[in-house]
KELOKOL-385003 format. One record per residue: residue in three letters; x, y, z of N, C-alpha, C in turn. Coordinates in pm, 1 decimal, padded with zeros to 6 digits. Example, Ala and Ser with C-alpha at 12.3 -4.5 7.8 and 13.67 -1.06 7.14 Angstrom:
BEGIN
+------+----------+----------+----------+----------+----------+----------+----------+----------+----------+
! code !   n.east !  n.north !     n.up !  ca.east ! ca.north !    ca.up !   c.east !  c.north !     c.up !
+------+----------+----------+----------+----------+----------+----------+----------+----------+----------+
!  ALA !  01319.0 ! -00569.0 !  00780.0 !  01230.0 ! -00450.0 !  00780.0 !  01320.0 ! -00330.0 !  00780.0 !
!  SER !  01285.0 ! -00225.0 !  00708.0 !  01367.0 ! -00106.0 !  00714.0 !  01290.0 !  00003.0 !  00787.0 !
+------+----------+----------+----------+----------+----------+----------+----------+----------+----------+
//
This chain:
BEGIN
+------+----------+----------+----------+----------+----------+----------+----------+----------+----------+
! code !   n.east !  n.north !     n.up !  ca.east ! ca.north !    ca.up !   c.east !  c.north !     c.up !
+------+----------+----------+----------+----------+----------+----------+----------+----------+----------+
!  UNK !  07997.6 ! -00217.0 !  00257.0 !  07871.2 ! -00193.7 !  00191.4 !  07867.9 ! -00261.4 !  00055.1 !
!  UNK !  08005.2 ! -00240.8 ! -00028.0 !  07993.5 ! -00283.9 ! -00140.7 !  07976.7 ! -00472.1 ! -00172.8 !
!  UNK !  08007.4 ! -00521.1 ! -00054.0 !  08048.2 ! -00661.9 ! -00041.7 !  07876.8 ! -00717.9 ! -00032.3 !
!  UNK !  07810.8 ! -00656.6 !  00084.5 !  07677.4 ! -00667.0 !  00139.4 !  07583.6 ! -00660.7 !  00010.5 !
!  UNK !  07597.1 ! -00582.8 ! -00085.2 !  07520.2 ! -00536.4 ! -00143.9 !  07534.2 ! -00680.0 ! -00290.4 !
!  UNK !  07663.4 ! -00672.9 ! -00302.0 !  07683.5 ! -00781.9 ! -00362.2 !  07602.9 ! -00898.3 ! -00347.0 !
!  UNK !  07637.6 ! -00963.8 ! -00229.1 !  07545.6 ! -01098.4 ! -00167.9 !  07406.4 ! -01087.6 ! -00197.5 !
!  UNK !  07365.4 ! -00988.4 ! -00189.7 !  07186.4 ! -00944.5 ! -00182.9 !  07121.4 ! -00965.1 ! -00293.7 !
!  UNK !  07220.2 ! -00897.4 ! -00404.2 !  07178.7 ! -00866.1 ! -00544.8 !  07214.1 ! -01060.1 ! -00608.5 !
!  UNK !  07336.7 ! -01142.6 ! -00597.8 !  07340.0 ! -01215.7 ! -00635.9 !  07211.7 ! -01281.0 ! -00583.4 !
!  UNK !  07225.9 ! -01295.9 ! -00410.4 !  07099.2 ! -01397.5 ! -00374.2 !  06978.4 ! -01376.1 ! -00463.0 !
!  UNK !  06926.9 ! -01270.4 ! -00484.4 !  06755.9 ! -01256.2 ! -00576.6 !  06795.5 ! -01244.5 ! -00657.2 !
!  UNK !  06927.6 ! -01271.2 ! -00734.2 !  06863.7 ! -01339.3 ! -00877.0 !  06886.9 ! -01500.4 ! -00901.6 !
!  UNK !  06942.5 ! -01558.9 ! -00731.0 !  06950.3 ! -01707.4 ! -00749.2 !  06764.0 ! -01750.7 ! -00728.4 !
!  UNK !  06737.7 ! -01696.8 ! -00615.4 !  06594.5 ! -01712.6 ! -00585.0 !  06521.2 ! -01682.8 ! -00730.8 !
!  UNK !  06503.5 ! -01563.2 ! -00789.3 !  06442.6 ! -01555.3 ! -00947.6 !  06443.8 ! -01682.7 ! -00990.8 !
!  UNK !  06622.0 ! -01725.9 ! -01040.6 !  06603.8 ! -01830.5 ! -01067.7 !  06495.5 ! -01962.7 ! -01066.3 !
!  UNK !  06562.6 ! -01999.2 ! -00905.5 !  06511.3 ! -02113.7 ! -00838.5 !  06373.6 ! -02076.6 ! -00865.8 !
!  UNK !  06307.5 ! -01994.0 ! -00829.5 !  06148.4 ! -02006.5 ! -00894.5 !  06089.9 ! -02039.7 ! -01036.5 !
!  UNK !  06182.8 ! -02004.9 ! -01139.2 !  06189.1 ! -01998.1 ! -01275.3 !  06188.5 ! -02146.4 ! -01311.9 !
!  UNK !  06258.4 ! -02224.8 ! -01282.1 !  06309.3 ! -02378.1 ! -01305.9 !  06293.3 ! -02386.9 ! -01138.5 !
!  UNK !  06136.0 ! -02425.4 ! -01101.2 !  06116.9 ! -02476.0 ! -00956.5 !  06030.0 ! -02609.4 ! -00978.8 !
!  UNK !  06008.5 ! -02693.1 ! -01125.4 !  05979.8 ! -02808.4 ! -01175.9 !  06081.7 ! -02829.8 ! -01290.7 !
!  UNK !  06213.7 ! -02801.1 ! -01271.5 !  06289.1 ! -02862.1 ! -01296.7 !  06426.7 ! -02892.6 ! -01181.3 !
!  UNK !  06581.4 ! -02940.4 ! -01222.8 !  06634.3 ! -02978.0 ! -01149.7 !  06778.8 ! -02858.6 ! -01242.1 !
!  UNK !  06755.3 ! -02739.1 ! -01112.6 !  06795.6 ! -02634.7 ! -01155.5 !  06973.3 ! -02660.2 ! -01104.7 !
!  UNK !  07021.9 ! -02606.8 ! -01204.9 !  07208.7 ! -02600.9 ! -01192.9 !  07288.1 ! -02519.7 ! -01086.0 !
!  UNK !  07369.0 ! -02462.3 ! -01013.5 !  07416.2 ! -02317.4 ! -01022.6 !  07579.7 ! -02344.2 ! -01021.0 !
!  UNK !  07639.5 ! -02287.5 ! -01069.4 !  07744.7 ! -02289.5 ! -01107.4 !  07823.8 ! -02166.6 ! -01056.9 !
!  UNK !  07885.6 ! -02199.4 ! -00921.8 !  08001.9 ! -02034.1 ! -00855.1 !  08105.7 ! -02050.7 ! -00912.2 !
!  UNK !  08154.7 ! -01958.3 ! -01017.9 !  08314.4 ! -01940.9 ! -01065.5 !  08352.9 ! -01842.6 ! -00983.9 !
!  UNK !  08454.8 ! -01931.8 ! -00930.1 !  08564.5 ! -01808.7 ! -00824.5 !  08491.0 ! -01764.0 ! -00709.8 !
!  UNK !  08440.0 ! -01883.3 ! -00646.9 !  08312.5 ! -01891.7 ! -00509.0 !  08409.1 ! -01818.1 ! -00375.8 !
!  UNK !  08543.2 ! -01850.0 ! -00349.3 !  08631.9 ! -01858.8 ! -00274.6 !  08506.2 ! -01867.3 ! -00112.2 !
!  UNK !  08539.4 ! -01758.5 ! -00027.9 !  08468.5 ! -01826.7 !  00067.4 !  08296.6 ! -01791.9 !  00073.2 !
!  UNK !  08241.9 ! -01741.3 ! -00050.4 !  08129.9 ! -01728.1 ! -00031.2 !  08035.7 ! -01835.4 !  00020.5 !
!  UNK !  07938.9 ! -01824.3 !  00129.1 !  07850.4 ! -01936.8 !  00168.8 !  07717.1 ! -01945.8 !  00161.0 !
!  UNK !  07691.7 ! -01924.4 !  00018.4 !  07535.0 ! -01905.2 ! -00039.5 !  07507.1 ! -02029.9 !  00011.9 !
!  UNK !  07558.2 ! -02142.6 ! -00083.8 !  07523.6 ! -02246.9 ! -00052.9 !  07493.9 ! -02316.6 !  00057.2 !
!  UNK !  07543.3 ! -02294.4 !  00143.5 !  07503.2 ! -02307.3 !  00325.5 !  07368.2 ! -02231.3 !  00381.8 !
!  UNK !  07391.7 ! -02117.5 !  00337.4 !  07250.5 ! -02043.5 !  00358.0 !  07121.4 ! -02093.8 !  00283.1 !
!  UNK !  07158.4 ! -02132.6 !  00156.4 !  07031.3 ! -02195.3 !  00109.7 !  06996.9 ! -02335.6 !  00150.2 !
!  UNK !  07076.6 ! -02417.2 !  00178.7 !  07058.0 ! -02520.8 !  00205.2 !  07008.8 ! -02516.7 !  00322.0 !
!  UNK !  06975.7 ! -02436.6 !  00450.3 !  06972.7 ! -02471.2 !  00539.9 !  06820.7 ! -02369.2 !  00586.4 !
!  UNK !  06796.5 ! -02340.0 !  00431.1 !  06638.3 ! -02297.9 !  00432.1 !  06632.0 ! -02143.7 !  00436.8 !
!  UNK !  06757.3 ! -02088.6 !  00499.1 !  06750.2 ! -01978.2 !  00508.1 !  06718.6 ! -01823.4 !  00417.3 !
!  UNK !  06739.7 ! -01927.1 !  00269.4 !  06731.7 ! -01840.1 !  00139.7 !  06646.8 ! -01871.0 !  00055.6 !
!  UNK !  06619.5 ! -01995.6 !  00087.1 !  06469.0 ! -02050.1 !  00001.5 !  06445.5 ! -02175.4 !  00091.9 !
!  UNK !  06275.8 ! -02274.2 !  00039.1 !  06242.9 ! -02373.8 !  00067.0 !  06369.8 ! -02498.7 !  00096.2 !
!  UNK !  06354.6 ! -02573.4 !  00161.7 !  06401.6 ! -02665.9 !  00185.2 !  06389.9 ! -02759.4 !  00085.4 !
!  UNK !  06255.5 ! -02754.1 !  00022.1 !  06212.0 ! -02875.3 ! -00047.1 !  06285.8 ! -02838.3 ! -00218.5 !
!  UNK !  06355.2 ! -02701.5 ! -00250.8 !  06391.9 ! -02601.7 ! -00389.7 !  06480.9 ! -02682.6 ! -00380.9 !
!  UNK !  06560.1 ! -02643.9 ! -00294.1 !  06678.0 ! -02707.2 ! -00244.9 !  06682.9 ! -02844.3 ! -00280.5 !
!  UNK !  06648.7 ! -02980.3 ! -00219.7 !  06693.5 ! -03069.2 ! -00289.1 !  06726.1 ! -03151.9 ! -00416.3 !
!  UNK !  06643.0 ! -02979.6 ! -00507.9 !  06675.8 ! -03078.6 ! -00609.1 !  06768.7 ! -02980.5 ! -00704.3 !
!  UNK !  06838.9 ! -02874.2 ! -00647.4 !  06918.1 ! -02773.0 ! -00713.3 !  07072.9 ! -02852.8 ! -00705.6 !
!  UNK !  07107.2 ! -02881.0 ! -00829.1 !  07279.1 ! -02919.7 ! -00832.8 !  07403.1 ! -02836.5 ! -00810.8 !
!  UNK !  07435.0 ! -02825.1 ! -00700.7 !  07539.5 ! -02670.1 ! -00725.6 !  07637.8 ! -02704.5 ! -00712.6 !
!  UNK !  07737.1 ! -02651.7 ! -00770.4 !  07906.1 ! -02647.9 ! -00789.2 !  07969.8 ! -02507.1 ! -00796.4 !
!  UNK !  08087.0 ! -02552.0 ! -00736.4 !  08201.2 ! -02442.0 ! -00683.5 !  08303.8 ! -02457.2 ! -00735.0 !
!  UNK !  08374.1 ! -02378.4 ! -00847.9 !  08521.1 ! -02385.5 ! -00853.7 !  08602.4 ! -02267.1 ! -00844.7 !
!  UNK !  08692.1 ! -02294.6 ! -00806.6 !  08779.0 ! -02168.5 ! -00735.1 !  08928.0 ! -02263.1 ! -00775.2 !
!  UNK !  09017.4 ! -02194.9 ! -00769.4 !  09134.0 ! -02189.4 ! -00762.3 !  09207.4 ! -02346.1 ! -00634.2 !
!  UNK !  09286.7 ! -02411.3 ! -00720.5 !  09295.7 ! -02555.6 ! -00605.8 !  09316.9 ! -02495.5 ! -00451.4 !
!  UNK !  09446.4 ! -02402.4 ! -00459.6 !  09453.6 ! -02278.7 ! -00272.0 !  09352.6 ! -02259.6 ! -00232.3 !
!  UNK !  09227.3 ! -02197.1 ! -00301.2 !  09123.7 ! -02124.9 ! -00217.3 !  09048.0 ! -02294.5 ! -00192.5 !
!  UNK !  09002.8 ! -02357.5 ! -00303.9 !  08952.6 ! -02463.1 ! -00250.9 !  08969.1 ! -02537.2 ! -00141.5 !
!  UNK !  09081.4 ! -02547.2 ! -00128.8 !  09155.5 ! -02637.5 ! -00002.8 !  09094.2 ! -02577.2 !  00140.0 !
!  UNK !  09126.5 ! -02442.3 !  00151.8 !  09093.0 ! -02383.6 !  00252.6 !  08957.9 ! -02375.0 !  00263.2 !
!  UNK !  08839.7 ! -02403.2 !  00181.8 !  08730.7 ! -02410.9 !  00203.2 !  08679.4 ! -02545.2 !  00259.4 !
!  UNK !  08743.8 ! -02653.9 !  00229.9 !  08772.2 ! -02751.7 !  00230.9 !  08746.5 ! -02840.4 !  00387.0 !
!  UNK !  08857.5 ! -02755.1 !  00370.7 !  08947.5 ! -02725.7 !  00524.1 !  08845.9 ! -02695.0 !  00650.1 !
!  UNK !  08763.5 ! -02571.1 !  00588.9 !  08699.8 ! -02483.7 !  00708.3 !  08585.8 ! -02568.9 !  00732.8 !
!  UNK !  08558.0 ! -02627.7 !  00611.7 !  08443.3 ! -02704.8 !  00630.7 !  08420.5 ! -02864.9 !  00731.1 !
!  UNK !  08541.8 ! -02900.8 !  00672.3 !  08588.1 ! -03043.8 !  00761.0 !  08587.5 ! -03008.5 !  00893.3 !
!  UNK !  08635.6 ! -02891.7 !  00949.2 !  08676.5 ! -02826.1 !  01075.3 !  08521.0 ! -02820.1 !  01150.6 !
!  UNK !  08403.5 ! -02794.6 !  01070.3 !  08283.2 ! -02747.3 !  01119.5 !  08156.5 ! -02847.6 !  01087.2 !
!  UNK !  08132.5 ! -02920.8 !  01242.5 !  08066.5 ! -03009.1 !  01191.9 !  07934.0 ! -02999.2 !  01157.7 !
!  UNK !  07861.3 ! -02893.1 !  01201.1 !  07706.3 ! -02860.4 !  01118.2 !  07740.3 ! -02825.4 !  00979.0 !
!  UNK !  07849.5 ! -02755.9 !  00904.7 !  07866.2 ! -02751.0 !  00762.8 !  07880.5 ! -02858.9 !  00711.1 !
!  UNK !  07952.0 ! -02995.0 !  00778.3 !  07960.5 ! -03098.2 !  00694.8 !  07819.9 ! -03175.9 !  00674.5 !
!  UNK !  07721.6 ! -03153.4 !  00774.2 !  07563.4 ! -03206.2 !  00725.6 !  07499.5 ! -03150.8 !  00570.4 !
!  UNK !  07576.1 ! -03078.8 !  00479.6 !  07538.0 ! -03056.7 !  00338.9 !  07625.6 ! -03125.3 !  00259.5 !
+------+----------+----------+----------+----------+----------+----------+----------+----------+----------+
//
């Protein structure tokens, strides 16, 4: 529950965001993302417009271990590598 609730609360205040700076070329910045997959979900329309999306810059840093394995999972999966 506590994990779920997490995701929910971050997602609407990325969406807030993204509406806030939706004529500009909005940032987001995950410290310590490890396997969270906002970014997949939004990109793929599921969390906002398609069109928000291309012009939002996002970055992930995590730890070089966790990175790798994200890395990893991603190379492994070829509809994730279309972002």
């Amino acid at each position: 529950k506590g994990y779920s609730q997490r995701v929910l609360t971050i997602e609407a205040i990325i969406h807030r965001f993204l509406r806030q700076h939706a004529n500009e070329t909005p940032q987001i910045i995950s410290l310590g993302a490890g396997s969270d997959s906002a970014f997949f979900r939004f990109s793929e329309g599921q969390s906002c417009t398609l069109s928000a999306m291309k012009k939002v810059r996002w970055l992930e840093l995590d730890l070089p271990g966790v990175a790798r394995r994200k890395i990893a999972a991603i190379r492994g999966n070829i509809p994730l590598q279309a972002h």
